[in-house]
C-alpha positions in Angstrom: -58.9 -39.1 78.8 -57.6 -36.6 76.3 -57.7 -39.2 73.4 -61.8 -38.8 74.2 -61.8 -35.1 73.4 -61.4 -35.9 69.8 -64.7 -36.2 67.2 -65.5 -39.9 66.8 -65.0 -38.9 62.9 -61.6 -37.3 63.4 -58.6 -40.0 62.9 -55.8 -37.7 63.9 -54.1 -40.1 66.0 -54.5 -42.9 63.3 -53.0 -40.1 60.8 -50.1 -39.2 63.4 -49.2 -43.1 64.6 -49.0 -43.7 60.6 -46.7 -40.8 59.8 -44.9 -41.9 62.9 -44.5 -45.4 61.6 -43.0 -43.6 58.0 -40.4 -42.5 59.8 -39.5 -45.5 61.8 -39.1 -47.1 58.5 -37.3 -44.1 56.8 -34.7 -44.1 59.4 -34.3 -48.4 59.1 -33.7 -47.8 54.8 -31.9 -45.0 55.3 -29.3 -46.2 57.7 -29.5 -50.0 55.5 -28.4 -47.8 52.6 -25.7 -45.7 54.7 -24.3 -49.2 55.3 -24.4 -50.6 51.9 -22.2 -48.0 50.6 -19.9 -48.4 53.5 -19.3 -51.6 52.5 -21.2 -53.2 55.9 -24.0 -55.0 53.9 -22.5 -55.1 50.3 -25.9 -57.0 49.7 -28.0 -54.0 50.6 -29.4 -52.8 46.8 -28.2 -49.4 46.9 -30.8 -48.4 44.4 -33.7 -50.3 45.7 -32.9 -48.6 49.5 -33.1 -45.2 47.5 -36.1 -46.1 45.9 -37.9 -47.2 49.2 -36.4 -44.0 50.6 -38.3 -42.4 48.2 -41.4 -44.3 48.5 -41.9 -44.4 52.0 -41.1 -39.6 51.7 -44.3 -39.8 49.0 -46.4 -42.3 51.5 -46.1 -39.6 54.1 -46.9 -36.8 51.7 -50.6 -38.5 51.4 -50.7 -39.1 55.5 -49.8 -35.1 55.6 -52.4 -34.1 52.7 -55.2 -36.3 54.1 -54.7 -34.8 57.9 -54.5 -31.4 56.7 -58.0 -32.0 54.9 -59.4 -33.4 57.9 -58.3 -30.3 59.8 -59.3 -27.6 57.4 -62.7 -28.9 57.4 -63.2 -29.8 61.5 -65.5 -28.3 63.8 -63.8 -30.2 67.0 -59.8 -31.1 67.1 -58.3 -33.0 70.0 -55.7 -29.8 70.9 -55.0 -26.5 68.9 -55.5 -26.6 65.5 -52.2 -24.6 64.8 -50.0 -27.3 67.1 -51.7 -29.9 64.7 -50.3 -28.1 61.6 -47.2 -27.7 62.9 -46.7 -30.7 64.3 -47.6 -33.1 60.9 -45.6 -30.7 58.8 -42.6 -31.2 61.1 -42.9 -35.0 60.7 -43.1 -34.7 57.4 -39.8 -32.4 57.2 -38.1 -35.8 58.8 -38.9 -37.6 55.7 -38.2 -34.5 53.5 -34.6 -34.7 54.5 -34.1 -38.5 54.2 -35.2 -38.3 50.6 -32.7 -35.2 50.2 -30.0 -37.7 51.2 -31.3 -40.7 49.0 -31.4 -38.0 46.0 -28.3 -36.6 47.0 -26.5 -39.8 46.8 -27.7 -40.8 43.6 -27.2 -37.0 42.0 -23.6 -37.0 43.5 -23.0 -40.6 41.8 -21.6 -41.6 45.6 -20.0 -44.8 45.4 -19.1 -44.8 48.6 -19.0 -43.4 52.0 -16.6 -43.9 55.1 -17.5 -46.0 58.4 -18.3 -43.4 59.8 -21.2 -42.5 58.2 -22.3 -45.4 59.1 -22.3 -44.4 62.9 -24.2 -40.8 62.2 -27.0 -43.0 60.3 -27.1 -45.3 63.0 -28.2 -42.2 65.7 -29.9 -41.0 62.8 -32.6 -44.3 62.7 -32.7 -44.5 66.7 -33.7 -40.9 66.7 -36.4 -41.5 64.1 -37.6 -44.6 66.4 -37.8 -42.7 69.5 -40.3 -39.9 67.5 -42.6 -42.4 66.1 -42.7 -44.0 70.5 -43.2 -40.3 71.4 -46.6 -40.1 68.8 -47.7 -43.3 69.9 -48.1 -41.7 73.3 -50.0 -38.8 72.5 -53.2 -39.5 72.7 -53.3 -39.9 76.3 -51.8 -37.0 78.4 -51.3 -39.8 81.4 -48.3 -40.4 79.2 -46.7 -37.2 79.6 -43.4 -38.2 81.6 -42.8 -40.8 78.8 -43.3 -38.2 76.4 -40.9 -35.8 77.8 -38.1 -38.4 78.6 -38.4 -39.0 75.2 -37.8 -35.1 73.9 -34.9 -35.3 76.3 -33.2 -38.3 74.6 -33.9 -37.0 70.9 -32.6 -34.1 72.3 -29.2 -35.9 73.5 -29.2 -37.7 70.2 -28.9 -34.6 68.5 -26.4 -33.1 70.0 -24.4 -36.8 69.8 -24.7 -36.3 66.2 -23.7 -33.3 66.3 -20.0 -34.3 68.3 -20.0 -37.0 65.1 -20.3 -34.1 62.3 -17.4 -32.4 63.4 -15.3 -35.4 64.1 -16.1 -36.5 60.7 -15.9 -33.9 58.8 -12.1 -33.3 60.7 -11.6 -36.2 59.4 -12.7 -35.6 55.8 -10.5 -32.3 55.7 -7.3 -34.3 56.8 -7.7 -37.5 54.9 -9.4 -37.0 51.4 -7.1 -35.5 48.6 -10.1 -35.1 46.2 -11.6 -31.5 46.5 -14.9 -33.1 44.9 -15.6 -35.7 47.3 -14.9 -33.5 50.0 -17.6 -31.6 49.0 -19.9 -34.7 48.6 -18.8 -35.9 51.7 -19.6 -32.8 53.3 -23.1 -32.7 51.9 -23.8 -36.2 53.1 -23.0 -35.6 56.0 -24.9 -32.3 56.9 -27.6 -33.8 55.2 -27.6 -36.7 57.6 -27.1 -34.3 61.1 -30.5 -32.2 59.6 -32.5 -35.4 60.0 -31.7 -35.3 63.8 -32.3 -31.3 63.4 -35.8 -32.4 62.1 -36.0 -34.8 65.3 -35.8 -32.7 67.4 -38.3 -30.3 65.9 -40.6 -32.6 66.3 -39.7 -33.5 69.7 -40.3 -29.9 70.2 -43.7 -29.6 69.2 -44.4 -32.4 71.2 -43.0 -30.9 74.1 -45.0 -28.0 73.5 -48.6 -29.7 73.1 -48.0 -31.6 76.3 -47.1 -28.8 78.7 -50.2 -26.8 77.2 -52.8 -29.7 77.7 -51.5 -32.3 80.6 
C-alpha cells in the first residue's frame, strides 16, 4: 500500500514512529514532574524529571536532523517532500515546548504549582499519546478513518485545555497575593496550553497528508 511507495533505503516511518515515541515519553515526564511539584508524587525527583525532559527534547533533535538529511538527499519520498518537512518540524516543536516548561520551572525557581496544574498536564500527556497513535498509522493510508478520529480528539483536547487555562488562570488572579508568582504561574501555564497548541499542529499536518494521498 502506500507504506510500499517509499525507497527500500528511506526509513521515514522508522524516523517518524521514533519521534512519535519522544513525545509519548515527553508528555509521561512532563506530566510526572507537574505532579511532583503539586505535591501528588512528592517522590517524583523534580530535577531528574527536568533533566529527562531535557534529554528526551535533544533525542528528538537527532531523529529531526537525521530525517531532514535523508530528505535533502532523496530521489523517491513516500508523500511530498514539503509535508515531510513540515510535519517532523512540527513534532519536534511538541518537544521544543516541553523543554520550555522544564527550563521554565527551573529558571523561575518554582517550588510549587496548584492541582490544577496537575489536571492541564494530565490532557497535556493524553494529547502527546494520541499523536505518537496517529504516526503509527501513517504508513498505510487504509488507516485513514483512524487517523482522522484521532485529529478530531487532539482537536477536542485542545480546546479542553483551553476551558482549563482560563479557569485556572481565574483562579490564579483571585487567589495569589504575590504579584511574582502570578506571573510564574501564568507562564506555566501558557506554557503548558502551547504543548496542546503544538498537538494539534501536528494533528494538522496529518490531516493534511491524508486527504491529499488516501
Amino acid at each position: 500500500m502506500f507504506g510500499a511507495l517509499m525507497p527500500k533505503e528511506g526509513k521515514y516511518f522508522d524516523y517518524f514512529n521514533a519521534h512519535g515515541d519522544l513525545i509519548r515519553q515527553g508528555g509521561k515526564t512532563l506530566r510526572q514532574l507537574i505532579d511532583a511539584l503539586a505535591g501528588v508524587d512528592p517522590n517524583g525527583g523534580v530535577n531528574a524529571l527536568a533533566d529527562e525532559v531535557d534529554r528526551l527534547e535533544r533525542e528528538a533533535d537527532k531523529v529531526t536532523h537525521e530525517l531532514l538529511s535523508q530528505l535533502h538527499s532523496a530521489f523517491i519520498t513516500p508523500f511530498d517532500r514539503d509535508a515531510i518537512h513540515g510535519l517532523i518540524n512540527s513534532m519536534d516543536d511538541i518537544l521544543d515546548v516541553m523543554q520550555d516548561v522544564a527550563e521554565s520551572l527551573s529558571l523561575y525557581d518554582i517550588q510549587r504549582v496548584p492541582a490544577e496544574a496537575c489536571a492541564m498536564a494530565e490532557i497535556t500527556e493524553k494529547s502527546c499519546h494520541k499523536v505518537n497513535e496517529q504516526v503509527r498509522l501513517l504508513n498505510n493510508m487504509d488507516n485513514a478513518p483512524q487517523i482522522l478520529a484521532l485529529c478530531k480528539e487532539i482537536d477536542e483536547l485542545e480546546g479542553e485545555v483551553d476551558r482549563l487555562l482560563r479557569k485556572c488562570m481565574s483562579k490564579a488572579f483571585r487567589e495569589e497575593q504575590d504579584v511574582r508568582e502570578l506571573i510564574k504561574l501564568k507562564e506555566i501555564y501558557q506554557l503548558l496550553e502551547s504543548v496542546t497548541d503544538r498537538c494539534k499542529d501536528v494533528a494538522g499536518c496529518i490531516e493534511a497528508i491524508v486527504l491529499e494521498n488516501s
